[in-house]
mmCIF file as Biopython writes it, N, C-alpha, C and O atoms, coordinates in Angstrom:
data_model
#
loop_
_atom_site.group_PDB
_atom_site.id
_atom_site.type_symbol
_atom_site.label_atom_id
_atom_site.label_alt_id
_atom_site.label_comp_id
_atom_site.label_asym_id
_atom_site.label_entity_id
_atom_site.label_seq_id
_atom_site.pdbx_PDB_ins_code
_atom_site.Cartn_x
_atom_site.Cartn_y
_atom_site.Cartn_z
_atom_site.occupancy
_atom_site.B_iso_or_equiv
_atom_site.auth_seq_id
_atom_site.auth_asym_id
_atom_site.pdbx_PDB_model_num
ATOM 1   N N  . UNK A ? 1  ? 200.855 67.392 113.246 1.0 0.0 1  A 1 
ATOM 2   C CA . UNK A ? 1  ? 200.682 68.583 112.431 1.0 0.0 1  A 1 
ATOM 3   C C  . UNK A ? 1  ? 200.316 68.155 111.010 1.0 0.0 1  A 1 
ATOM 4   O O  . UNK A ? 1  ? 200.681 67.023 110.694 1.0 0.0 1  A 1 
ATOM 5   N N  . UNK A ? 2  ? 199.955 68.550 110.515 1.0 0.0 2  A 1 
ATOM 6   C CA . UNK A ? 2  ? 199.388 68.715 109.012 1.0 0.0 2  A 1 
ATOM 7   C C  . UNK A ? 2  ? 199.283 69.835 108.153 1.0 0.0 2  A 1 
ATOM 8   O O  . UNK A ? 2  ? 198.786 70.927 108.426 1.0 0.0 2  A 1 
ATOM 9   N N  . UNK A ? 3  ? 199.723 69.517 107.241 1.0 0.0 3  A 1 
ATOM 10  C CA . UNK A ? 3  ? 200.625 70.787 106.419 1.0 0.0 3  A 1 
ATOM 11  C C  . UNK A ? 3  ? 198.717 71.040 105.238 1.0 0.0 3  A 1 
ATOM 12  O O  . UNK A ? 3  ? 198.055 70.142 104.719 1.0 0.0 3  A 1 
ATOM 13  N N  . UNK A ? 4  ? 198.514 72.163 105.234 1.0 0.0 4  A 1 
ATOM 14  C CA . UNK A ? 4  ? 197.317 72.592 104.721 1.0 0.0 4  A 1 
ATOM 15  C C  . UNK A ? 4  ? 197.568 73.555 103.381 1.0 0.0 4  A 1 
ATOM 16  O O  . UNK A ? 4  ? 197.784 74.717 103.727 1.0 0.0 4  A 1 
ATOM 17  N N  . UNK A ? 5  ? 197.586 73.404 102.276 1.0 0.0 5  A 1 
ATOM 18  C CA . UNK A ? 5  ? 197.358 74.460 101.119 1.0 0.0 5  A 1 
ATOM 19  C C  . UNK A ? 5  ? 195.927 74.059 100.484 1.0 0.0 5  A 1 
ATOM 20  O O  . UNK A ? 5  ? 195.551 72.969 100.054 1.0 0.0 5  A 1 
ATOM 21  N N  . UNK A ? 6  ? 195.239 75.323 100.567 1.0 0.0 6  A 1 
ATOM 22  C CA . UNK A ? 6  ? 193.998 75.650 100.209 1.0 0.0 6  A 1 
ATOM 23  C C  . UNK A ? 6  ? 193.930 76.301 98.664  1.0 0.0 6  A 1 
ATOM 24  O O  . UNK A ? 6  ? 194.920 76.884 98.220  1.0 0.0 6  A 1 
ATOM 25  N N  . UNK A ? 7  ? 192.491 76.144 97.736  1.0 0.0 7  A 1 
ATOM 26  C CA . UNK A ? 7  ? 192.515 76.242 96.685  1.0 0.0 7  A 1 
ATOM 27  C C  . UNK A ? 7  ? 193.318 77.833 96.202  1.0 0.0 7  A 1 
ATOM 28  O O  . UNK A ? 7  ? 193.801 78.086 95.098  1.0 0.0 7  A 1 
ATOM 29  N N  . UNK A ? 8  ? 193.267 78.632 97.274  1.0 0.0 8  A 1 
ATOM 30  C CA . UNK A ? 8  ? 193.204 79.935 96.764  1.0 0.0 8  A 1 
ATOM 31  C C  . UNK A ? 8  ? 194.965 80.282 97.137  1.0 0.0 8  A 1 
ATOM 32  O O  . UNK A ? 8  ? 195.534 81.360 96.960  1.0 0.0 8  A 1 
ATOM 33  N N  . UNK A ? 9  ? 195.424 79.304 97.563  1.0 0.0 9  A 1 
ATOM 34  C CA . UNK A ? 9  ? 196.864 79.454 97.909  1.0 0.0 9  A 1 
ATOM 35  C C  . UNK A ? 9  ? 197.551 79.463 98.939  1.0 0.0 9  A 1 
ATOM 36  O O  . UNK A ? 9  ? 198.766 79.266 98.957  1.0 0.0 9  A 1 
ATOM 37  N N  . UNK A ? 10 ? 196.693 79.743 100.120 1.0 0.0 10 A 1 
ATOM 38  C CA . UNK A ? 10 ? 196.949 79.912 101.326 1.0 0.0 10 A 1 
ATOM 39  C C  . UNK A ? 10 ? 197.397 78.386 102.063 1.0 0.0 10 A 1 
ATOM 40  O O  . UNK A ? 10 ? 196.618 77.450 102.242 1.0 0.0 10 A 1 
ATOM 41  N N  . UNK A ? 11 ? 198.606 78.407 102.369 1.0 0.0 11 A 1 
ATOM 42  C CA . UNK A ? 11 ? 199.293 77.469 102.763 1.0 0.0 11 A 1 
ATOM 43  C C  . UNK A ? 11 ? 199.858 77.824 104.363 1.0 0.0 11 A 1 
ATOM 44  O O  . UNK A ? 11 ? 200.182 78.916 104.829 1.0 0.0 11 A 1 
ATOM 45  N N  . UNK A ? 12 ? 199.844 76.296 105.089 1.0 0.0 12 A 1 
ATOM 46  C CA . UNK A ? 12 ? 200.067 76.230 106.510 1.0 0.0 12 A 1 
ATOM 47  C C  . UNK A ? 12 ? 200.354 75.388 107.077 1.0 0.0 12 A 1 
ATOM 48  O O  . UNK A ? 12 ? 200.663 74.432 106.365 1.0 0.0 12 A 1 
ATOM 49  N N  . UNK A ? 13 ? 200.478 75.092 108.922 1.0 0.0 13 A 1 
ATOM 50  C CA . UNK A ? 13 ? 200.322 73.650 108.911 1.0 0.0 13 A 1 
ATOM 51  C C  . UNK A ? 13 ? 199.032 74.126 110.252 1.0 0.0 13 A 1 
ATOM 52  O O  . UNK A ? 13 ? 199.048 74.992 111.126 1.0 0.0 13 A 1 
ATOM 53  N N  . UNK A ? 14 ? 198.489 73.567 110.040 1.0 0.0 14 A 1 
ATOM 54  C CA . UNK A ? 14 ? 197.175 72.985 111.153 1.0 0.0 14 A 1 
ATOM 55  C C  . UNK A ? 14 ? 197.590 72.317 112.077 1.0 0.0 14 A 1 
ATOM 56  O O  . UNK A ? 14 ? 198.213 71.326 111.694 1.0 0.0 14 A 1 
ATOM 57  N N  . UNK A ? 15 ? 197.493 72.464 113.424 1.0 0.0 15 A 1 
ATOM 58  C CA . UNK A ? 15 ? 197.893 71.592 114.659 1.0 0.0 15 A 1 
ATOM 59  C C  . UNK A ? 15 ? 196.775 70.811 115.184 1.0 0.0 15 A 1 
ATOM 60  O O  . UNK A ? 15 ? 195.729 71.229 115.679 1.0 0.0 15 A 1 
ATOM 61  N N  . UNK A ? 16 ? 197.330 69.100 114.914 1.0 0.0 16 A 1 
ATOM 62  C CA . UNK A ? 16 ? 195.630 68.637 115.525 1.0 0.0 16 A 1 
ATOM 63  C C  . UNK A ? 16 ? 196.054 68.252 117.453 1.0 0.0 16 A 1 
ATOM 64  O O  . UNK A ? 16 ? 195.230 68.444 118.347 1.0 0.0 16 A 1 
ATOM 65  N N  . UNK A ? 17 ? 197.135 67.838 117.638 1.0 0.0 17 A 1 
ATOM 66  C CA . UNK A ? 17 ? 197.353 67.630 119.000 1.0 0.0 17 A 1 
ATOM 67  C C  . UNK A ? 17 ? 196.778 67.956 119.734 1.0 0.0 17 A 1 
ATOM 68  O O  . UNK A ? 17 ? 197.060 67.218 120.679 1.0 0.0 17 A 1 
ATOM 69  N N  . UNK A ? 18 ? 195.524 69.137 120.272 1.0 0.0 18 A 1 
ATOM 70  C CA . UNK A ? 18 ? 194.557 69.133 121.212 1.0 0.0 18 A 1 
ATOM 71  C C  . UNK A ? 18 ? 193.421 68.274 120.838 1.0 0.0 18 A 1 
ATOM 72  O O  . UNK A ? 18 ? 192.740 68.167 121.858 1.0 0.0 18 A 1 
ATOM 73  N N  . UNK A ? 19 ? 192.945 67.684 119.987 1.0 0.0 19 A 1 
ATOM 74  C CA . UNK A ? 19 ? 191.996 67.104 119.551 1.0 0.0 19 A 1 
ATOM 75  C C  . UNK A ? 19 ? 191.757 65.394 119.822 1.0 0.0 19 A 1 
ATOM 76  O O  . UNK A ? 19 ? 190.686 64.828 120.040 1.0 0.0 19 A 1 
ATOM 77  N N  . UNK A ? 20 ? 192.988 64.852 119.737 1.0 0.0 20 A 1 
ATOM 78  C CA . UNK A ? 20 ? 193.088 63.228 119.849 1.0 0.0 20 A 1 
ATOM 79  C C  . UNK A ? 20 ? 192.716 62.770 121.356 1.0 0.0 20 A 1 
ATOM 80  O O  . UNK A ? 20 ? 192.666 61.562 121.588 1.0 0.0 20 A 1 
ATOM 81  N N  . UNK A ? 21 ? 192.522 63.460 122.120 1.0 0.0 21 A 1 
ATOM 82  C CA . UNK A ? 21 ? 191.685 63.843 123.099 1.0 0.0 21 A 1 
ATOM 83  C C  . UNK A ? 21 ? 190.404 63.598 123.272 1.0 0.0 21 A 1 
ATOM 84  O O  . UNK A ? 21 ? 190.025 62.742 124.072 1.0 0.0 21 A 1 
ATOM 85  N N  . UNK A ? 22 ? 189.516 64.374 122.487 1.0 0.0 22 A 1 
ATOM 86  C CA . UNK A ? 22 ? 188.255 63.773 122.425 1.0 0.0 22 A 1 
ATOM 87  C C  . UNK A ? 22 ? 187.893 62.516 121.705 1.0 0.0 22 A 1 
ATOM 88  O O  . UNK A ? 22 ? 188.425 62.042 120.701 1.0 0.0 22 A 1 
ATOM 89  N N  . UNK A ? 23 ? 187.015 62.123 122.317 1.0 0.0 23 A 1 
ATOM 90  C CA . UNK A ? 23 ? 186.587 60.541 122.230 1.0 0.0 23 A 1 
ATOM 91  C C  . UNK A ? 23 ? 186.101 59.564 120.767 1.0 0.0 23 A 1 
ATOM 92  O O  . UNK A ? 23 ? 186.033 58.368 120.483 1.0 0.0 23 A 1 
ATOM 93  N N  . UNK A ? 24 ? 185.740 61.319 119.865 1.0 0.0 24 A 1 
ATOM 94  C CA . UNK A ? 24 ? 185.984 60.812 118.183 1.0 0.0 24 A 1 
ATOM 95  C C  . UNK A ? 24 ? 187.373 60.538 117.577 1.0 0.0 24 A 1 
ATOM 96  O O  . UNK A ? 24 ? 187.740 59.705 116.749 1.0 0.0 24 A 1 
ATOM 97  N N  . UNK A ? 25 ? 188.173 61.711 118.399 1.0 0.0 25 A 1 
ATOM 98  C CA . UNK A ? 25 ? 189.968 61.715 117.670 1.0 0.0 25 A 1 
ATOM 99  C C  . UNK A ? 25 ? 190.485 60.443 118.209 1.0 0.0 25 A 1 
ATOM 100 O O  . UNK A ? 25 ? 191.217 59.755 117.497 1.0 0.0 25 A 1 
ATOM 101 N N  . UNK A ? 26 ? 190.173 60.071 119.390 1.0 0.0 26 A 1 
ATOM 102 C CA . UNK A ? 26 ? 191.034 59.143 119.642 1.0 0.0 26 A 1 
ATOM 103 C C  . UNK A ? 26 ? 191.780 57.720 118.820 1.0 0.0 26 A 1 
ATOM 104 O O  . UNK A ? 26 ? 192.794 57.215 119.301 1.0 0.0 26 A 1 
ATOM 105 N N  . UNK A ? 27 ? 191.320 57.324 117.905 1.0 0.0 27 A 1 
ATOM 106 C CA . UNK A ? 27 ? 191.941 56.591 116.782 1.0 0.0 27 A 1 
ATOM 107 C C  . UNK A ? 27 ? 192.937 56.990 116.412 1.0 0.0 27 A 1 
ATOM 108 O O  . UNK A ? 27 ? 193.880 56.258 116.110 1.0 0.0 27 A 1 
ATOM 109 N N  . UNK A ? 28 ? 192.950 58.233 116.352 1.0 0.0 28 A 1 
ATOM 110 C CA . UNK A ? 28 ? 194.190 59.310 115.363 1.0 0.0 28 A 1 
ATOM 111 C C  . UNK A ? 28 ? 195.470 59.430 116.355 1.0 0.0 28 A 1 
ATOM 112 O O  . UNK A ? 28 ? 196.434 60.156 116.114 1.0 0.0 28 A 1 
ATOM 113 N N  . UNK A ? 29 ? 195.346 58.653 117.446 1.0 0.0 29 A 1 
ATOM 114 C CA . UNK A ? 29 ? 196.669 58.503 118.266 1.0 0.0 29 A 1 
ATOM 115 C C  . UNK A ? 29 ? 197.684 57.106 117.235 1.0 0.0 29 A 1 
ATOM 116 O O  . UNK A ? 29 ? 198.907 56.995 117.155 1.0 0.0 29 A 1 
ATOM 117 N N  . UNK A ? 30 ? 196.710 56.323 116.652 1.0 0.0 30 A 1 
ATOM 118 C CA . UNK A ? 30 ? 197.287 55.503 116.410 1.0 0.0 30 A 1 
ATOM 119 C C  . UNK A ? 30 ? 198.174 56.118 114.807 1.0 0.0 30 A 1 
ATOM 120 O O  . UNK A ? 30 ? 197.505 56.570 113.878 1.0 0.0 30 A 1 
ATOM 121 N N  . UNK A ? 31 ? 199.776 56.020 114.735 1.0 0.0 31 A 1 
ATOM 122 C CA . UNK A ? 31 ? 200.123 56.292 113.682 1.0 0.0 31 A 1 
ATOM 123 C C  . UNK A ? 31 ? 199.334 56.128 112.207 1.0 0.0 31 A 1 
ATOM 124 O O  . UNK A ? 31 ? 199.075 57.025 111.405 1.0 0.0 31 A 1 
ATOM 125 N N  . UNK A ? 32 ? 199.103 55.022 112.129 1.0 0.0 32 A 1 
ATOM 126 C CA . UNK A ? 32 ? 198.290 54.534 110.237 1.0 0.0 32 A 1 
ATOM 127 C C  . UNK A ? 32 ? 197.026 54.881 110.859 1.0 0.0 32 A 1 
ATOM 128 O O  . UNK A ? 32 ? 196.541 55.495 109.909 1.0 0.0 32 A 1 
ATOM 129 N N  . UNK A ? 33 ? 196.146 54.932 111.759 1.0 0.0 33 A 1 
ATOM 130 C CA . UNK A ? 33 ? 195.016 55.882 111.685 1.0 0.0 33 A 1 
ATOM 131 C C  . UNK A ? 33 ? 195.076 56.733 111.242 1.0 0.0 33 A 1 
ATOM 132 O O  . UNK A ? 33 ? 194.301 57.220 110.418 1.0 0.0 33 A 1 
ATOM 133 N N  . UNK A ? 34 ? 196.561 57.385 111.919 1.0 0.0 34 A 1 
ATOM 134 C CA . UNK A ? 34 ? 196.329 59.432 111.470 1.0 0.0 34 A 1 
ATOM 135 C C  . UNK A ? 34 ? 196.758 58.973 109.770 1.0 0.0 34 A 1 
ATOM 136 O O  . UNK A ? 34 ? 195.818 59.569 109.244 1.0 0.0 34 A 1 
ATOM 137 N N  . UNK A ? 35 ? 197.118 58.672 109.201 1.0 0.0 35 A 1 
ATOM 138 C CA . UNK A ? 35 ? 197.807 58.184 107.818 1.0 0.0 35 A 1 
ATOM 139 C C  . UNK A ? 35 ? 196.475 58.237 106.881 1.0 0.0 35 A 1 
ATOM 140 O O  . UNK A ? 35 ? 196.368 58.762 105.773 1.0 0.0 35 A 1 
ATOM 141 N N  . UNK A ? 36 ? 195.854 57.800 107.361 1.0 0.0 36 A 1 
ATOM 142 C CA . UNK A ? 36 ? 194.294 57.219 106.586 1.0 0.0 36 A 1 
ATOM 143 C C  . UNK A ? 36 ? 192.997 58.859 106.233 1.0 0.0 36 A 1 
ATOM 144 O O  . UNK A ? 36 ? 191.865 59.220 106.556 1.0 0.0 36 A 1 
ATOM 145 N N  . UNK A ? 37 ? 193.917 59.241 105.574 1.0 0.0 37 A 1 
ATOM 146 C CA . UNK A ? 37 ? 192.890 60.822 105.491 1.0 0.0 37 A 1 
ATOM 147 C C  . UNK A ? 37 ? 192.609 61.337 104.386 1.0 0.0 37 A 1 
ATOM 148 O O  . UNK A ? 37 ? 193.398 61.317 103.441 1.0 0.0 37 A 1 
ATOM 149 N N  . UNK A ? 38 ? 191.515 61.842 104.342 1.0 0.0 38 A 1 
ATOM 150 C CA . UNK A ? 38 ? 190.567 62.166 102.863 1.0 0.0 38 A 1 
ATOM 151 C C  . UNK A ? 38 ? 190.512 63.481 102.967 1.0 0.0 38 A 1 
ATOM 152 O O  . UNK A ? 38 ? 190.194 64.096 103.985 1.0 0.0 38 A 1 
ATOM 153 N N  . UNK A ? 39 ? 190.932 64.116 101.531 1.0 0.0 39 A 1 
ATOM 154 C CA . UNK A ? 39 ? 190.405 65.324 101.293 1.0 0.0 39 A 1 
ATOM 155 C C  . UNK A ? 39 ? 189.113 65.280 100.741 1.0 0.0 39 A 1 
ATOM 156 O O  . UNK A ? 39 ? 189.055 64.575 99.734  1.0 0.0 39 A 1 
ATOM 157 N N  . UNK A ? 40 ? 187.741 65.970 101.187 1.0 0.0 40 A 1 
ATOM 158 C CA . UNK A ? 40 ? 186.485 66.292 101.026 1.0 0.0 40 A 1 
ATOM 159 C C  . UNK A ? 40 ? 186.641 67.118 100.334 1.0 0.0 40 A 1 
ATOM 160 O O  . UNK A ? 40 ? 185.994 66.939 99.303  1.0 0.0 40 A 1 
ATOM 161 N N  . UNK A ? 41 ? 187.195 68.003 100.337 1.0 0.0 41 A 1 
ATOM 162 C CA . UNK A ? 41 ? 187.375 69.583 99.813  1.0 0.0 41 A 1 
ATOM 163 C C  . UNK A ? 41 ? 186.884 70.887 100.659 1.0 0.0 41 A 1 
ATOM 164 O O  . UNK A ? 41 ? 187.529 71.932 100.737 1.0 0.0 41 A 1 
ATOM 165 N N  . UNK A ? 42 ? 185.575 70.627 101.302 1.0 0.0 42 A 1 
ATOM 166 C CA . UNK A ? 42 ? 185.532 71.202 102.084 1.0 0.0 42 A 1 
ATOM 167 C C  . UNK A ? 42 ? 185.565 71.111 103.977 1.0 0.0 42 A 1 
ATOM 168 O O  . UNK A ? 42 ? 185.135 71.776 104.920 1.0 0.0 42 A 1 
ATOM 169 N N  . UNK A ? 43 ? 186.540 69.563 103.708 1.0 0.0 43 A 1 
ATOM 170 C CA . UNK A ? 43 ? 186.563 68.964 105.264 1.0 0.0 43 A 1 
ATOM 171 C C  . UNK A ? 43 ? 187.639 67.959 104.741 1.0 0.0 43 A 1 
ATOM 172 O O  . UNK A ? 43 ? 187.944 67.476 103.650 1.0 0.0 43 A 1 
ATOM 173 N N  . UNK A ? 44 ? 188.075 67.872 106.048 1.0 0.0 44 A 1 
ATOM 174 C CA . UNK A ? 44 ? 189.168 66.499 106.140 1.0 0.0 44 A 1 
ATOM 175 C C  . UNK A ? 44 ? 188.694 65.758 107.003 1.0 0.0 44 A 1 
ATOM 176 O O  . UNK A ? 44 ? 188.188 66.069 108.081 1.0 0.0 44 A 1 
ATOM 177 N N  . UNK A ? 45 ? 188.912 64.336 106.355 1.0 0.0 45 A 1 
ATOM 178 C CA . UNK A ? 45 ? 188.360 63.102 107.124 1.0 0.0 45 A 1 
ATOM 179 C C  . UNK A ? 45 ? 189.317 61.818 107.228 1.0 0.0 45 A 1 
ATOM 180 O O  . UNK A ? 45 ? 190.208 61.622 106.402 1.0 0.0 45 A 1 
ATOM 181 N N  . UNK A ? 46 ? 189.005 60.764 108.553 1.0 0.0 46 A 1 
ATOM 182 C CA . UNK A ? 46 ? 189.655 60.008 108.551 1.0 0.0 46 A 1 
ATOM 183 C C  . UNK A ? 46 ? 188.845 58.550 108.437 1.0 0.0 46 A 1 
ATOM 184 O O  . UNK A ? 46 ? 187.753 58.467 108.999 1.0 0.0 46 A 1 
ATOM 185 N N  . UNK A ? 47 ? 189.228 57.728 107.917 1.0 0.0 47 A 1 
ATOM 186 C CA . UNK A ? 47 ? 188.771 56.732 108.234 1.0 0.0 47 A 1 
ATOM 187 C C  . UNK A ? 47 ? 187.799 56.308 109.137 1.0 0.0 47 A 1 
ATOM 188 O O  . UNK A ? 47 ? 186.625 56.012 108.913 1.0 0.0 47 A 1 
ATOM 189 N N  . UNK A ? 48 ? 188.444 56.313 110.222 1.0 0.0 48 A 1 
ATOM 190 C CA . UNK A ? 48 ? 187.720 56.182 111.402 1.0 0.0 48 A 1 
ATOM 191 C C  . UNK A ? 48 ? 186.124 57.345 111.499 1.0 0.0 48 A 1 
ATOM 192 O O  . UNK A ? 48 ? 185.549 57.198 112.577 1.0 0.0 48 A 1 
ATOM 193 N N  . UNK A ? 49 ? 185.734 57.936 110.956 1.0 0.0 49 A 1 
ATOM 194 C CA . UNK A ? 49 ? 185.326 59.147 110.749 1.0 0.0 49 A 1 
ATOM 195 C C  . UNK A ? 49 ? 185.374 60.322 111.421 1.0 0.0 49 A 1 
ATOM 196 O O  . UNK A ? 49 ? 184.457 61.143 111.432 1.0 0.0 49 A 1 
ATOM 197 N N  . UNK A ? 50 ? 186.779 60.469 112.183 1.0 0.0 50 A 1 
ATOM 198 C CA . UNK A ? 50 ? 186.944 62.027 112.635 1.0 0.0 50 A 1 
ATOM 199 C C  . UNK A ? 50 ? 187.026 62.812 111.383 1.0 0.0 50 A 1 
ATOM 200 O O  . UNK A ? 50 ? 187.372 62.424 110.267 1.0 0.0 50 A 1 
ATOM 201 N N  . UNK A ? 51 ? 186.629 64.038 111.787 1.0 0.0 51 A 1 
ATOM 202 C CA . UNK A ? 51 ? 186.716 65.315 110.409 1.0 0.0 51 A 1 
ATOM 203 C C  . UNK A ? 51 ? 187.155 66.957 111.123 1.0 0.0 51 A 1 
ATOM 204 O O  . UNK A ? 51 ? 187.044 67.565 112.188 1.0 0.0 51 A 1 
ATOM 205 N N  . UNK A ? 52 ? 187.429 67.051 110.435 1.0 0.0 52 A 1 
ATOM 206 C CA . UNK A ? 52 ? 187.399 68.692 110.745 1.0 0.0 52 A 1 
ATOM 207 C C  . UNK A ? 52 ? 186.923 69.548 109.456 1.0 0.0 52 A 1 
ATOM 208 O O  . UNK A ? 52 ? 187.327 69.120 108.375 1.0 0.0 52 A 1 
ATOM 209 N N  . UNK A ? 53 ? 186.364 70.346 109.447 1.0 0.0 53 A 1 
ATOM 210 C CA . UNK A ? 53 ? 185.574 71.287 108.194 1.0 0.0 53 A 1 
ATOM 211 C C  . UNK A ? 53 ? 186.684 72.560 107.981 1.0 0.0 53 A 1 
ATOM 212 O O  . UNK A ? 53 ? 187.737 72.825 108.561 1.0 0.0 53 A 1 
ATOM 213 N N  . UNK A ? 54 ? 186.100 73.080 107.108 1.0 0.0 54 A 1 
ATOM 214 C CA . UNK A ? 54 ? 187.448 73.986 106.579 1.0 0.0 54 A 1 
ATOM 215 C C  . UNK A ? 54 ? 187.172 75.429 107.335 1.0 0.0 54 A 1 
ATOM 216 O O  . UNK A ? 54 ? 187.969 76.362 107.437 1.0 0.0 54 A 1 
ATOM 217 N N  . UNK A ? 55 ? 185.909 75.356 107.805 1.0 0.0 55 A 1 
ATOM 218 C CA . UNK A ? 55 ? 185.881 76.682 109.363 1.0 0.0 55 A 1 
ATOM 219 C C  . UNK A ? 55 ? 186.752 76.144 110.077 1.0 0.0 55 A 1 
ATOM 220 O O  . UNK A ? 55 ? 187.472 77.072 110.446 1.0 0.0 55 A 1 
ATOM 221 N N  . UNK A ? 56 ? 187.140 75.167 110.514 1.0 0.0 56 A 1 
ATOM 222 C CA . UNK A ? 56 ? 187.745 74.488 111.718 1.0 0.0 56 A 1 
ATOM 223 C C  . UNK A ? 56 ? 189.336 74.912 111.579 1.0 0.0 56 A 1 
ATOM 224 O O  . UNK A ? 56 ? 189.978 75.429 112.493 1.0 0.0 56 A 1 
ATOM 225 N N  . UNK A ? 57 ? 189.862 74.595 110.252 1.0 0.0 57 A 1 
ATOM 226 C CA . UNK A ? 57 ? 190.994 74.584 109.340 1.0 0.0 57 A 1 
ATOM 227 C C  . UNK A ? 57 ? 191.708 75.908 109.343 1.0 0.0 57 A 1 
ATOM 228 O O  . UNK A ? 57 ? 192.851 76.329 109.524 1.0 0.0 57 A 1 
ATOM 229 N N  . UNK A ? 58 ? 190.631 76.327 109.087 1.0 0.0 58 A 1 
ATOM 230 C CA . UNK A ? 58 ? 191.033 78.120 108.742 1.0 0.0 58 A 1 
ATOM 231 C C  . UNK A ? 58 ? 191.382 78.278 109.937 1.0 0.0 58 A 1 
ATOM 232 O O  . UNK A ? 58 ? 192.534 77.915 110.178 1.0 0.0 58 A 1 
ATOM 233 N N  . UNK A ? 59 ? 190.502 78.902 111.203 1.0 0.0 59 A 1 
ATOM 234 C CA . UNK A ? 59 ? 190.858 78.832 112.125 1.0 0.0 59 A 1 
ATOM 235 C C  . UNK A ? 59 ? 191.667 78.868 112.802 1.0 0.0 59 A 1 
ATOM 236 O O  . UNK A ? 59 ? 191.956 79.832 113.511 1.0 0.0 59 A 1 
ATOM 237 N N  . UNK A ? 60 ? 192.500 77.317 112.719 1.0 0.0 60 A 1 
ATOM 238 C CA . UNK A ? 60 ? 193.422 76.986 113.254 1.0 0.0 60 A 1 
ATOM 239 C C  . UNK A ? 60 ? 195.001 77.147 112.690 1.0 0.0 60 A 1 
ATOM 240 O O  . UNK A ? 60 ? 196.058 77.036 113.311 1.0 0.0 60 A 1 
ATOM 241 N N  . UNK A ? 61 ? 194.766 77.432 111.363 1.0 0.0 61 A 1 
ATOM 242 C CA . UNK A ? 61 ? 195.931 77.570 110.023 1.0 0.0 61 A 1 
ATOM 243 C C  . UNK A ? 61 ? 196.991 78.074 110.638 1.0 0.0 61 A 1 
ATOM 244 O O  . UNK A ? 61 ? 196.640 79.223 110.908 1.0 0.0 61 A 1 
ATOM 245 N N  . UNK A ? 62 ? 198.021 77.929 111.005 1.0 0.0 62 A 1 
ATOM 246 C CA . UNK A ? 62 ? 199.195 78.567 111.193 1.0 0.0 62 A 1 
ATOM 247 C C  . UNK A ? 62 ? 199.860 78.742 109.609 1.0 0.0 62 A 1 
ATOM 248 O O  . UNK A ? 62 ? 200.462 77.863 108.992 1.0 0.0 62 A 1 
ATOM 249 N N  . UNK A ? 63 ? 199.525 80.359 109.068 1.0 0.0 63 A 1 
ATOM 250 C CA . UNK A ? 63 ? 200.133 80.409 107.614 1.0 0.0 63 A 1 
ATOM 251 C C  . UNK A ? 63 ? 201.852 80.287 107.278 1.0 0.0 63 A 1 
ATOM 252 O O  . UNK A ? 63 ? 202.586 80.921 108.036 1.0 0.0 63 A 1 
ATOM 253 N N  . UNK A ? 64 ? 202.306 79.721 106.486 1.0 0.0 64 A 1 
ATOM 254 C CA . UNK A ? 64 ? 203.510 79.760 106.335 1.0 0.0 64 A 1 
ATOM 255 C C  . UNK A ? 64 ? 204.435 81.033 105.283 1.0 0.0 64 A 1 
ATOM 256 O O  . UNK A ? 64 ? 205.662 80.986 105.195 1.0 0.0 64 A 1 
#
């Protein structure tokens, strides 16, 4: 899970657990893979270069 607050305030956590699955996420099984993550601003990225965009984000936002 990953806890998400966006510029405008809207705070959440994002569930990536269906994702490490596909054959880009799969790095992100590894603990310090998932550790290794960039805010873009309008995408989150990992190292490895999985991303998700902030359509993706929203989306998925479970608001708190």
């Amino acid at each position: 899970m990953l806890y998400i607050k966006s510029e405008d305030g809207k705070a959440g956590l994002f569930d990536v657990k269906p994702y490490p699955e596909s054959e880009a996420f799969t790095p992100l099984k590894d603990r310090a893979g998932f550790e290794r993550i960039h805010n873009g601003k309008y995408f989150i990225e990992w190292d490895c270069g999985a991303d998700f965009s902030a359509d993706t984000i929203q989306a998925g936002l479970e608001i708190s």
